[in-house]
Wavefront OBJ file of the C-alpha trace (Angstrom):
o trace
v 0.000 0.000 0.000
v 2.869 2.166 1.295
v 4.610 1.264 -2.167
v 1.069 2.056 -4.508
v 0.768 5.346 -2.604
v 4.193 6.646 -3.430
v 4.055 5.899 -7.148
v 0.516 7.357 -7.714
v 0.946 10.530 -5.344
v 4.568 10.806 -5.508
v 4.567 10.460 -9.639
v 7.158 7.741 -9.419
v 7.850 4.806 -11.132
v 7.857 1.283 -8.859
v 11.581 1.102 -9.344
v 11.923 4.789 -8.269
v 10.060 3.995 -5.238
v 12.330 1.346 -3.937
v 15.450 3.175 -4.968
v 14.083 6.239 -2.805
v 12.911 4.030 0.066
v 16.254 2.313 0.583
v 18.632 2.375 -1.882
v 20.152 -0.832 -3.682
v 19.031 -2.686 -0.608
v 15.794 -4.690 -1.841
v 14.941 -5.886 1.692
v 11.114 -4.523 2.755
v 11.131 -2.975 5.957
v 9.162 -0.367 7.769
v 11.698 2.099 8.550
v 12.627 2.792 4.999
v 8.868 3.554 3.792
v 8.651 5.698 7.012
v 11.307 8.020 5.908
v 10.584 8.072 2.000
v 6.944 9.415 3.265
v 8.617 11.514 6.121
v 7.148 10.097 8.966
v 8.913 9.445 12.384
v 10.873 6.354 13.453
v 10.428 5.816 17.150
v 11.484 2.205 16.810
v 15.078 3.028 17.531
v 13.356 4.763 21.309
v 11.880 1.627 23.029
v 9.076 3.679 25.210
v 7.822 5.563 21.717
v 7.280 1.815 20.156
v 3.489 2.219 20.875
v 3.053 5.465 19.637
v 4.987 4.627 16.111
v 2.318 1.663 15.506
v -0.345 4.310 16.387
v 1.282 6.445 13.669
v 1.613 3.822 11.114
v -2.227 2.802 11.747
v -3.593 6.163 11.639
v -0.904 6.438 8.049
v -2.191 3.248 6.201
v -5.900 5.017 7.286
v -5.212 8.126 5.644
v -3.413 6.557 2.713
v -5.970 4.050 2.061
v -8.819 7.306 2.559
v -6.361 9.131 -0.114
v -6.485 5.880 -2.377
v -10.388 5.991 -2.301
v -10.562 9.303 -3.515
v -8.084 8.768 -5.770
v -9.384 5.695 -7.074
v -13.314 7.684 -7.364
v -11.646 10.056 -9.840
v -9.469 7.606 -11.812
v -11.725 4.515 -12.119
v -15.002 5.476 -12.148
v -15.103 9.376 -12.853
v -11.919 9.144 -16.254
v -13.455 5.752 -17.101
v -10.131 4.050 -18.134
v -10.160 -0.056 -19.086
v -10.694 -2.416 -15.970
v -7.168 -3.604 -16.457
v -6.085 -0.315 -15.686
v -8.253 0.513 -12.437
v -6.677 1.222 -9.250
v -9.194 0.188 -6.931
v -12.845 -0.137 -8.945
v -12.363 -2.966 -10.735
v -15.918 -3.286 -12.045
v -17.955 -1.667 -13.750
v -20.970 0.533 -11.546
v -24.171 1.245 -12.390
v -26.237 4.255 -11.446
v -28.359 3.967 -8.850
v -28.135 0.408 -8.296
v -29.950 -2.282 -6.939
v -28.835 -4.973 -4.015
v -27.291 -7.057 -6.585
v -25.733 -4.923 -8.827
v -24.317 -3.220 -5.768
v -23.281 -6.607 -3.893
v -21.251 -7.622 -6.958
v -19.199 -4.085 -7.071
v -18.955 -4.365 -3.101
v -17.340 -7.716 -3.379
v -14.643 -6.361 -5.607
v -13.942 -3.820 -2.505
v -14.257 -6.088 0.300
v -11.824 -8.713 -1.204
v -9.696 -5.626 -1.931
v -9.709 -4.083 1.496
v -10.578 -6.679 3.739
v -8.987 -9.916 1.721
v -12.013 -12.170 1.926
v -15.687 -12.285 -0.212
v -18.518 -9.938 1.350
v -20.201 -13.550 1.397
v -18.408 -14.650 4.011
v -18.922 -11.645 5.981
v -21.657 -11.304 8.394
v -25.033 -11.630 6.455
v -26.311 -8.319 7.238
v -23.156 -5.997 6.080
v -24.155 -6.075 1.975
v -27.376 -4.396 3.300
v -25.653 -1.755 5.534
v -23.023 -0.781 2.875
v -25.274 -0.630 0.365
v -27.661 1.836 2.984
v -24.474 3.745 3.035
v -24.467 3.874 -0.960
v -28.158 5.090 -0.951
v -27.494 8.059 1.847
v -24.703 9.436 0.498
v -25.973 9.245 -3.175
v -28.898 11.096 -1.778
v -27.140 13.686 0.108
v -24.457 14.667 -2.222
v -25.657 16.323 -5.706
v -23.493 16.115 -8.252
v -20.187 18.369 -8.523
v -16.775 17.207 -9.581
v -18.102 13.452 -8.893
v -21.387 12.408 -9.924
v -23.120 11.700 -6.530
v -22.927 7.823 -7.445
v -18.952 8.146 -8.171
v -19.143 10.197 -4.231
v -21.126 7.166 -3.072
v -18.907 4.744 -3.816
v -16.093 6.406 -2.522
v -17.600 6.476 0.824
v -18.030 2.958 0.544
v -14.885 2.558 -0.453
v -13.524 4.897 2.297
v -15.631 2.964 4.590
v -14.000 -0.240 4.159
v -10.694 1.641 4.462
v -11.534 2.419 7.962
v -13.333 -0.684 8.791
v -11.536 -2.365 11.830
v -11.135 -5.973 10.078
v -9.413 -3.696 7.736
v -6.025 -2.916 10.271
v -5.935 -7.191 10.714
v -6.034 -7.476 6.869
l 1 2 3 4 5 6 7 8 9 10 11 12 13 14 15 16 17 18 19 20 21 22 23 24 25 26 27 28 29 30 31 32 33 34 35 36 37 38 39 40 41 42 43 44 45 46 47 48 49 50 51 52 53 54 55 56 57 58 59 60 61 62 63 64 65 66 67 68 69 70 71 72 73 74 75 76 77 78 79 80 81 82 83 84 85 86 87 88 89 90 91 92 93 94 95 96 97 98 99 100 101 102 103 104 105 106 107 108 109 110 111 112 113 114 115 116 117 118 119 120 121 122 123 124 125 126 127 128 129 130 131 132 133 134 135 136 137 138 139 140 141 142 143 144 145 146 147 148 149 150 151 152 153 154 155 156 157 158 159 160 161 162 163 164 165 166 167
């Protein structure tokens, strides 16, 4: 995620990312994404441990909130191929039913949450897609269509959904 965020916000390549992030040195670790996106390293400061896995919690939040947005304009508002989608790799309708919604929804829960919305408890399908209907209500059309805005809450919802953080 840390990796997707730099190359679509930061306007580098993959291999620029790694070269930024550490250097020749291919090994993934935390502390070289934390200080290609600037953020602190308590690790080194044993009694600030807690408060740099608060940090990186509250980070992957607001990246994956960033991707969402990102991923409204991109995928669903430029309408590029699905092979080139960041996040909405289906394609929405307006205003749509239960099913039409559940099948989008499953694209974003196996995406977010790394598991099919049919495995999930039977009632969440129905609460996202009450989500879907209030925001699409609420939110005329402006830059985003309000069902582009809808499914980036849905989107953004997932982001922040706490099954989300074990995922």
């Amino acid at each position: 995620m840390l990796r997707a965020y730099l190359t679509w916000f930061g306007g580098l390549s993959p291999e620029q990312v790694v070269q930024r992030a550490h250097g020749d040195d291919r090994f993934d670790a935390w502390s070289y994404y934390l200080a290609a996106l600037g953020l602190p390293d308590h690790h080194v400061d044993a009694p600030r441990v807690s408060q740099s896995s608060t940090v990186l919690v509250a980070a992957l939040g607001r990246l994956g909130e960033a991707l969402c947005a990102y991923a409204a304009e991109h995928d669903l508002h430029d309408h590029p191929p699905l092979p080139a989608r960041a996040v909405f790799a289906f394609e929405p309708a307006a205003g749509p039913t239960r099913d039409q919604f559940a099948i989008g929804f499953d694209v974003l829960h196996q995406t977010f949450l790394g598991y099919p919305a049919r495995l999930a408890p039977a009632d969440r399908v129905d609460r996202f897609h009450a989500l879907y209907r209030q925001v699409a209500a609420r939110h005329p059309s402006g830059r985003l269509t309000s069902d582009e805005t809808a499914w980036a809450a849905v989107c953004t919802a997932l982001v922040q959904h706490p099954e989300a953080e074990l995922y």
